[in-house]
MDAnalysis code that builds the backbone (N, CA, C; Angstrom):
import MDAnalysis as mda
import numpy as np

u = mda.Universe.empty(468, n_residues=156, atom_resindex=np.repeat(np.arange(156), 3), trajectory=True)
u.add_TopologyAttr("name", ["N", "CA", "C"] * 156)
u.add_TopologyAttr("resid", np.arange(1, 157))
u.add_TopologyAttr("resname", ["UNK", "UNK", "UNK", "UNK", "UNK", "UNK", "UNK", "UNK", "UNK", "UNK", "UNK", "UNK", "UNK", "UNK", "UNK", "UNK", "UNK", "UNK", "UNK", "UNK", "UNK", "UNK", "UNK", "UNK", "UNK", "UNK", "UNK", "UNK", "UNK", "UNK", "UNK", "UNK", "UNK", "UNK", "UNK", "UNK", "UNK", "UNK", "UNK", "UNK", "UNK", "UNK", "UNK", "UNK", "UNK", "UNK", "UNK", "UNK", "UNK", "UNK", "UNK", "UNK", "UNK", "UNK", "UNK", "UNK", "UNK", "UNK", "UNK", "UNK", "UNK", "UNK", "UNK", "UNK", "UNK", "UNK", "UNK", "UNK", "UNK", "UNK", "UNK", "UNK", "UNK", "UNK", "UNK", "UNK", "UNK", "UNK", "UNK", "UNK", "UNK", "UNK", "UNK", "UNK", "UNK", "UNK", "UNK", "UNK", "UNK", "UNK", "UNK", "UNK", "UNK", "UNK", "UNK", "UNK", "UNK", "UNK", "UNK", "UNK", "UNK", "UNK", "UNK", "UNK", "UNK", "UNK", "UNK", "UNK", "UNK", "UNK", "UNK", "UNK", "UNK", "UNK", "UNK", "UNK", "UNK", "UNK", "UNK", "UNK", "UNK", "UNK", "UNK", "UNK", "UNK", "UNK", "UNK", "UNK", "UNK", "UNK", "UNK", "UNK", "UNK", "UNK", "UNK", "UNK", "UNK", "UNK", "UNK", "UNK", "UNK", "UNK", "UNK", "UNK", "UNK", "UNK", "UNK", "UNK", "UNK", "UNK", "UNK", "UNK", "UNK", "UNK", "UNK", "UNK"])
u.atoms.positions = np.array([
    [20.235, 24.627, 2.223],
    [19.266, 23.621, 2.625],
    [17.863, 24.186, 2.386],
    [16.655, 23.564, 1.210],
    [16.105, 23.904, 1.486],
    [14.935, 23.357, 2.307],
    [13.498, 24.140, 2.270],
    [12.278, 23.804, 3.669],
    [12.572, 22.348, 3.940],
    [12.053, 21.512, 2.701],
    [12.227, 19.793, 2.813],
    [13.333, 19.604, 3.681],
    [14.548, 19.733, 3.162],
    [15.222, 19.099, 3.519],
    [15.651, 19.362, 5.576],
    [14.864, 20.777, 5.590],
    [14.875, 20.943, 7.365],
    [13.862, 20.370, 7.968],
    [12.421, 20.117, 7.325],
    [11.481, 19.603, 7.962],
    [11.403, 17.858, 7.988],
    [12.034, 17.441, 7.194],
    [12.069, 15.721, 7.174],
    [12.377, 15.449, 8.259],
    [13.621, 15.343, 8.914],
    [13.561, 15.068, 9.990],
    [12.445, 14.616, 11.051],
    [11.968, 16.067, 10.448],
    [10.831, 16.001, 11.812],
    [9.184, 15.394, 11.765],
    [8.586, 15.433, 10.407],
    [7.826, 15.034, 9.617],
    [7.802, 12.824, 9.695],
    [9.228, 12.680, 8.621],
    [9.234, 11.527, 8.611],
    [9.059, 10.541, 9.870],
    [9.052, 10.852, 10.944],
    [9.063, 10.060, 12.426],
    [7.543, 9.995, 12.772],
    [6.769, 11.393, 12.520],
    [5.596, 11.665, 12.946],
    [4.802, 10.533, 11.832],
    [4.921, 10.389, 10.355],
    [4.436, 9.193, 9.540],
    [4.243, 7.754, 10.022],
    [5.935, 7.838, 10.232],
    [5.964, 6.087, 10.101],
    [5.289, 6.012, 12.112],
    [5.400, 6.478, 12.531],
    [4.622, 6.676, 13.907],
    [3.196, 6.380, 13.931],
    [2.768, 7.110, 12.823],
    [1.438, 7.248, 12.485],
    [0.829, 5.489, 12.151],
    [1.719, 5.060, 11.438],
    [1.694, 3.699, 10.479],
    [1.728, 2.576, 11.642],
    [2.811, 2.450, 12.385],
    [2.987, 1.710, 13.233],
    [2.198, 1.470, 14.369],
    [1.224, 2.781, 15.046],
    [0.007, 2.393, 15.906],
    [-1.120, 2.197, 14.894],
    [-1.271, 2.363, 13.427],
    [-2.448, 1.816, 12.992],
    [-2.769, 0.758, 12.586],
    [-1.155, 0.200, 12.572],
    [-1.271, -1.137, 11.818],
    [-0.024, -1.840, 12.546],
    [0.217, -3.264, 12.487],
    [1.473, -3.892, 12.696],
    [2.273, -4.355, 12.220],
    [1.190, -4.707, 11.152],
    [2.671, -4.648, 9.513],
    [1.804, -4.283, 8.391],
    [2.293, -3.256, 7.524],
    [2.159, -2.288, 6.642],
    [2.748, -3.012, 5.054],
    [2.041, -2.978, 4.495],
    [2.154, -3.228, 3.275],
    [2.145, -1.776, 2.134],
    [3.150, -1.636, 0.951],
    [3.218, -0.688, 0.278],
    [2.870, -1.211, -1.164],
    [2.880, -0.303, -1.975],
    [3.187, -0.645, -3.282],
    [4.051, 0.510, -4.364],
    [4.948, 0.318, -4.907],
    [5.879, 1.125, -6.145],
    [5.568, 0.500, -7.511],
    [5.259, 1.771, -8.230],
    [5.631, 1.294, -9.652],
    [6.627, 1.986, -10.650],
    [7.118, 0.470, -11.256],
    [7.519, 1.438, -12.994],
    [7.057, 1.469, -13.577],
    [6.674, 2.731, -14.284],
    [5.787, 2.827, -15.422],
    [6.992, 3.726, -16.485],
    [7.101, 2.365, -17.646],
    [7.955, 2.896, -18.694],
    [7.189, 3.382, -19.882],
    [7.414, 4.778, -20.353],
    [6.993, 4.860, -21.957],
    [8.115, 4.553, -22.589],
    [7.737, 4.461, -23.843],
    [7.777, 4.339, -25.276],
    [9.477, 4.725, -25.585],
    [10.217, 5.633, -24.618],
    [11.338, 5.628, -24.966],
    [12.299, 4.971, -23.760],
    [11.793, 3.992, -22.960],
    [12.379, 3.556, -22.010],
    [12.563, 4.471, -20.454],
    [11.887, 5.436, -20.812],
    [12.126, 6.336, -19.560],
    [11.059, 5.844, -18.307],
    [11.656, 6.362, -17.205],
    [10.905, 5.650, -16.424],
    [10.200, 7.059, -15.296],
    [9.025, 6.878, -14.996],
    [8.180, 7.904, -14.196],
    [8.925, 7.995, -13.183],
    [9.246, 9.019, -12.003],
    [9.828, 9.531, -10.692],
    [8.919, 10.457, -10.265],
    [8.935, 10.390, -8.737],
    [8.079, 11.376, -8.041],
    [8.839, 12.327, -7.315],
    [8.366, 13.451, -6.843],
    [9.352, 13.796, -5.570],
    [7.712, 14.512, -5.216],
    [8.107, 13.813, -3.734],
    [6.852, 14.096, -2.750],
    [7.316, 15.475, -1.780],
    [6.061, 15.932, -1.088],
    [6.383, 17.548, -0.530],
    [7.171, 16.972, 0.747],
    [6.635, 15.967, 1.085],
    [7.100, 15.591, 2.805],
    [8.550, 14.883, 3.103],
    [8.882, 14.260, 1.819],
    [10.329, 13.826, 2.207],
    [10.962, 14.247, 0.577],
    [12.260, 14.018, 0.687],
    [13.781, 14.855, -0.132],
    [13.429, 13.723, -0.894],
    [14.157, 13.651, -2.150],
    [14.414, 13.131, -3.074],
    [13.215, 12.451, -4.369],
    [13.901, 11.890, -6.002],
    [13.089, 11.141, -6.481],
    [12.945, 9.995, -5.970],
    [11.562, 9.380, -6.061],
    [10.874, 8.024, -5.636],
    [10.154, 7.399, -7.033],
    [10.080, 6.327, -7.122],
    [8.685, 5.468, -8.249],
    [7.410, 5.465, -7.310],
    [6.593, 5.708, -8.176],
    [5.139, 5.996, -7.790],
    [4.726, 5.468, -6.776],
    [3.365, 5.438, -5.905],
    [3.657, 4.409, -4.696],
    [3.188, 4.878, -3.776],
    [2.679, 3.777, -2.535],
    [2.283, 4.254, -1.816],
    [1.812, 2.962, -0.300],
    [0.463, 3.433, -0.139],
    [0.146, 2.083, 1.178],
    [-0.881, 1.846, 0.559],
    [-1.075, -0.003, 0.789],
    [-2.096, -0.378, 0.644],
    [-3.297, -0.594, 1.367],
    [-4.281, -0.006, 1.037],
    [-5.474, 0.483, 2.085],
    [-6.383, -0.573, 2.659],
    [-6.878, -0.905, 3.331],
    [-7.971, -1.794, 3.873],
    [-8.251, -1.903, 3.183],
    [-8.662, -3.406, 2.420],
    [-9.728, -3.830, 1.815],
    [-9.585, -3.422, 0.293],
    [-8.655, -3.530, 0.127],
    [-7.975, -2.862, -1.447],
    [-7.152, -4.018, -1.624],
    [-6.972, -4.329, -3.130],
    [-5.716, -5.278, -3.419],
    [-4.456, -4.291, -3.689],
    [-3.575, -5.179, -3.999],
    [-2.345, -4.551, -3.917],
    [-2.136, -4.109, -5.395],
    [-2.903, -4.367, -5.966],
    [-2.481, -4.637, -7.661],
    [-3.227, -2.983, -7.910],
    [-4.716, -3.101, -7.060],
    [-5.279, -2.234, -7.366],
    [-4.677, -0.854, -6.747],
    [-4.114, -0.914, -5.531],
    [-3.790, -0.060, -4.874],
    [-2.740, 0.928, -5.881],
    [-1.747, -0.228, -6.403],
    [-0.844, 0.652, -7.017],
    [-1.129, 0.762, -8.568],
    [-2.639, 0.754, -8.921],
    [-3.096, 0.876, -9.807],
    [-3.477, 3.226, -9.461],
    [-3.883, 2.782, -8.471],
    [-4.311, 3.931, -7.831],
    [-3.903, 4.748, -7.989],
    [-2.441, 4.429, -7.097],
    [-1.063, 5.156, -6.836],
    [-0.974, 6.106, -7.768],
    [-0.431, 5.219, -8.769],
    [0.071, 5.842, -10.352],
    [-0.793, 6.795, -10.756],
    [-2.186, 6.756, -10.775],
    [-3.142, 7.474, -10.756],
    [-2.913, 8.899, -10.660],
    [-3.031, 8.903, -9.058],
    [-3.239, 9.683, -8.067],
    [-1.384, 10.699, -8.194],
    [-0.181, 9.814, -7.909],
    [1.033, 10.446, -8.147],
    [1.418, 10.791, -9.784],
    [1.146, 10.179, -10.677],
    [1.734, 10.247, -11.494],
    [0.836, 10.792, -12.462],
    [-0.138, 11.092, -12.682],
    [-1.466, 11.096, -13.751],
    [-1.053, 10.013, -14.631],
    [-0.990, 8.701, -14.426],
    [-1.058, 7.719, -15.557],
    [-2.217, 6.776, -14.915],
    [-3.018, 6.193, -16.412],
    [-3.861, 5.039, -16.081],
    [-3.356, 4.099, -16.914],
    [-3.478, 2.961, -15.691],
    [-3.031, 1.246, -16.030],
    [-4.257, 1.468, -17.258],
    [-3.886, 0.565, -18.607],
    [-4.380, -0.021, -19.442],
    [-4.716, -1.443, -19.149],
    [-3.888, -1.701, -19.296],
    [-3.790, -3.582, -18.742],
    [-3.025, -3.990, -17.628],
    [-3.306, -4.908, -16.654],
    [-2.741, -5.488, -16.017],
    [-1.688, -5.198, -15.419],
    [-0.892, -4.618, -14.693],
    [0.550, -4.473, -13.899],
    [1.082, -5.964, -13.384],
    [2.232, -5.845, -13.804],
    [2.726, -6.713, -13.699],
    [3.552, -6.856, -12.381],
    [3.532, -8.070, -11.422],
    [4.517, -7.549, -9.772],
    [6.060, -8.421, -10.550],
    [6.908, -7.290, -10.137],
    [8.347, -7.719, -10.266],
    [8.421, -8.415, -9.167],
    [8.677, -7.809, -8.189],
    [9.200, -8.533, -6.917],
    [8.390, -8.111, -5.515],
    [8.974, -8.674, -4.535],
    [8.093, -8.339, -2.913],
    [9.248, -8.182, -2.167],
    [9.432, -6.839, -1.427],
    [10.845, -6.397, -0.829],
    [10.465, -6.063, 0.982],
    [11.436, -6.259, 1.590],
    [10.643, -6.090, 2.976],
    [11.814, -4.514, 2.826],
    [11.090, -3.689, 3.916],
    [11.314, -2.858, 4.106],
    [11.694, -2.229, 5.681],
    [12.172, -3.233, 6.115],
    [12.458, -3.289, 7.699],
    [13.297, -2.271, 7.945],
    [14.302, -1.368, 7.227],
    [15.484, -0.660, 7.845],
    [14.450, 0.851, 8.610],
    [13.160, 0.936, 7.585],
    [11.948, 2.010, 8.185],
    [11.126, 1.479, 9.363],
    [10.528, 0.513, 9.020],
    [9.624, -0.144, 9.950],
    [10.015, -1.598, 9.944],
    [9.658, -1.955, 10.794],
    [9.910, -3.902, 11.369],
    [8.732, -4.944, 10.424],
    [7.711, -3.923, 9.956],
    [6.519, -4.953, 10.072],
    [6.233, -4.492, 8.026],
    [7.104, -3.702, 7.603],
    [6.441, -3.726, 6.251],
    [7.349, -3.837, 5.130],
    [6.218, -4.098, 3.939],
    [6.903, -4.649, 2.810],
    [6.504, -3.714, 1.830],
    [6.937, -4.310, 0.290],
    [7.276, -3.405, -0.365],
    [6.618, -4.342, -1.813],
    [5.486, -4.005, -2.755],
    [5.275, -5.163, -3.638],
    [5.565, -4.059, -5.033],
    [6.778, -4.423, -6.038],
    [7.232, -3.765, -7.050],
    [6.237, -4.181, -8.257],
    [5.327, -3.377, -8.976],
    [4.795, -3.632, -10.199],
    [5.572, -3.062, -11.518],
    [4.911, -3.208, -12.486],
    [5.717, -2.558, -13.511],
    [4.747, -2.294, -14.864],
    [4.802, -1.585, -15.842],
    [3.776, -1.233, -16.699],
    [4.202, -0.424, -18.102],
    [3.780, -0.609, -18.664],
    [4.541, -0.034, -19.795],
    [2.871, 0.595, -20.890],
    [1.778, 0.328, -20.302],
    [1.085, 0.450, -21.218],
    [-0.206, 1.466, -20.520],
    [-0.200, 2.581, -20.295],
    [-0.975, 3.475, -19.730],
    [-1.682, 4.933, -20.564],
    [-2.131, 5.041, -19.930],
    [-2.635, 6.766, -20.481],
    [-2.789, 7.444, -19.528],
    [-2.650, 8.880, -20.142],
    [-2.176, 10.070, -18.819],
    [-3.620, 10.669, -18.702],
    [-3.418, 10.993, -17.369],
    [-4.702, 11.168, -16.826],
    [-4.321, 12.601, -15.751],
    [-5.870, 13.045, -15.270],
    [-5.294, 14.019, -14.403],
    [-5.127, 13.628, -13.101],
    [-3.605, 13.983, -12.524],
    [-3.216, 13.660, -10.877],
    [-3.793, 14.174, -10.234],
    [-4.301, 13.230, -8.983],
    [-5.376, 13.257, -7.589],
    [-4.023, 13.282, -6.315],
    [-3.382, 14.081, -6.600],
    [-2.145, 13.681, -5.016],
    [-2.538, 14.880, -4.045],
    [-3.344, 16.068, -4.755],
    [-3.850, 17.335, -2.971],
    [-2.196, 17.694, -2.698],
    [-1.675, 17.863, -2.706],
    [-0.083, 18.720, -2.078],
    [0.732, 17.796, -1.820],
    [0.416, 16.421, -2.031],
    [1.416, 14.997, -2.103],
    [2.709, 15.011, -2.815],
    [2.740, 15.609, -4.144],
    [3.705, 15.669, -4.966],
    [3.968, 16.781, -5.426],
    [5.185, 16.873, -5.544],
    [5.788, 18.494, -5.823],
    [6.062, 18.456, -6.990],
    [6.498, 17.427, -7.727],
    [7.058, 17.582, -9.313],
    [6.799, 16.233, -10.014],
    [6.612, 15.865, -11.177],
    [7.187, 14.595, -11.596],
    [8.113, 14.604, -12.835],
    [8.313, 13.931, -13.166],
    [9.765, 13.774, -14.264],
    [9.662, 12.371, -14.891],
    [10.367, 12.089, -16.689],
    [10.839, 11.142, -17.147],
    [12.109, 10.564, -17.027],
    [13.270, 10.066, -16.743],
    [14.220, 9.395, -16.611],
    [14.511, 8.323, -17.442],
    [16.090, 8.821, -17.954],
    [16.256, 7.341, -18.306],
    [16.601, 6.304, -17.081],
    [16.647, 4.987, -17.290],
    [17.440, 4.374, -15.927],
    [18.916, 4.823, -15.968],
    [19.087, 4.302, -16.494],
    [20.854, 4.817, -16.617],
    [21.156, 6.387, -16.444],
    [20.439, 7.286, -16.343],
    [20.553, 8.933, -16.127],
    [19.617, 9.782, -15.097],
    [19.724, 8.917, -13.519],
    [18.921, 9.630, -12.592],
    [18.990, 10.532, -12.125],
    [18.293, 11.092, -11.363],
    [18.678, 12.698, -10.682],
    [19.556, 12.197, -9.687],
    [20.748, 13.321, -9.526],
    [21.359, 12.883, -7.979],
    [21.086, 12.155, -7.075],
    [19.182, 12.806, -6.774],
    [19.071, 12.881, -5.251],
    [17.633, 12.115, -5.803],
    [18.038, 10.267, -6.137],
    [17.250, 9.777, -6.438],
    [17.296, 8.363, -5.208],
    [16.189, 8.227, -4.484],
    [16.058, 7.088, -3.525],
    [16.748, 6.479, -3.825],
    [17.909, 6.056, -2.762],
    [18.598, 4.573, -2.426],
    [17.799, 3.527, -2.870],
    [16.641, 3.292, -2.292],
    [15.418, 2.097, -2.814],
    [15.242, 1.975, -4.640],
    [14.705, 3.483, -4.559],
    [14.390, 3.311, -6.252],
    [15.173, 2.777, -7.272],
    [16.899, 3.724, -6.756],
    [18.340, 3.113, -7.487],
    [18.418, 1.677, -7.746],
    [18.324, 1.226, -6.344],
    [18.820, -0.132, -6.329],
    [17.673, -1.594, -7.420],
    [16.222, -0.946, -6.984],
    [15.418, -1.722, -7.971],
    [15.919, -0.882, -9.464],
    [15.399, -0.248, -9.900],
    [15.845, 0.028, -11.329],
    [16.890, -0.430, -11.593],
    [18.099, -0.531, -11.133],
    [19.514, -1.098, -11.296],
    [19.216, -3.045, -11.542],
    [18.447, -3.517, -10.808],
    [18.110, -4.479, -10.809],
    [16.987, -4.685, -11.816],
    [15.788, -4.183, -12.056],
    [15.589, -4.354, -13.691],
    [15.759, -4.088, -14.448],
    [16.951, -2.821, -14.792],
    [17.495, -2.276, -16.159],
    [18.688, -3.461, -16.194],
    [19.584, -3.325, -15.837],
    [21.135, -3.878, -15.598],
    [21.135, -5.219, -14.828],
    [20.556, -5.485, -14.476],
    [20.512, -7.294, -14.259],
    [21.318, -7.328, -12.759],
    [21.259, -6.222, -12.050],
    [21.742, -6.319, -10.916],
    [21.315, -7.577, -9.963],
    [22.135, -7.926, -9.146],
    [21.645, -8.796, -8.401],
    [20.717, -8.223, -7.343],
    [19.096, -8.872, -7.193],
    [17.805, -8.759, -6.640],
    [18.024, -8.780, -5.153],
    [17.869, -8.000, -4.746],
    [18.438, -7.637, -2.965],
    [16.618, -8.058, -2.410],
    [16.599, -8.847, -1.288],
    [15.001, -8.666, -0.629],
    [14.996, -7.486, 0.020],
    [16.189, -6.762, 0.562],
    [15.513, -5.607, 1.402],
    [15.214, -4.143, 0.213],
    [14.083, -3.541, 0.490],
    [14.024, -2.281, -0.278],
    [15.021, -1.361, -0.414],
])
């Protein structure tokens, strides 16, 4: 087991804790950002286990489009070129009661240098069809649903 995987526990409660007295319902944003050979961007953050798609909360007074314009930014070193496109809007109740989840998608960016401060530990290309093991339940299930035509679940 390693650090991550002993400190989540204890970490992840102190977050969504954090979220829930600042706000009452929390809005997020994830993206895919595909290059050129269909692969798709993954994160793995310092504070919780596994790969994730880019992503994050949307801030006061920020749009959502922009936010996870940001995101990608900031996690991934990619910049939106044009427009992101929203796949879908997922609630995310099994974490919190009050938040959602708005999926963009992008295929047309340039790499830039990442702003994440100790946020992200690694990033990686993927195909959909060839994830890491220890790739989010959430992330699986959307990619499965826009690679493979899975049927579109509302919960994240």
């Amino acid at each position: 087991m390693n650090w991550r995987q002993r400190v989540e526990p204890y970490v992840r409660p102190l977050f969504q804790l954090w979220w829930r007295l600042r706000r009452g319902t929390t809005l997020g944003v994830r993206i895919i950002a595909e290059n050129k050979a269909g692969e798709v961007v993954l994160v793995r953050h310092t504070y919780i286990g596994g790969w994730h798609l880019p992503g994050g909360g949307v801030e006061t007074g920020e749009s959502a489009a922009l936010s996870a314009m940001r995101e990608l930014e900031e996690e991934a070193g990619l910049r939106a070129i044009t427009p992101l496109r929203l796949v879908g809007v997922f609630s995310n109740h099994a974490v919190f009661k009050g938040d959602h989840i708005l999926l963009f998608h992008t295929s047309v960016f340039e790499t830039c240098e990442p702003d994440s401060v100790g946020e992200i530990e690694e990033t990686g290309w993927f195909a959909p069809d060839a994830l890491p093991p220890d790739t989010s339940p959430g992330t699986q299930r959307r990619l499965a649903e826009y690679y493979r035509g899975r049927k579109v679940s509302e919960a994240w």
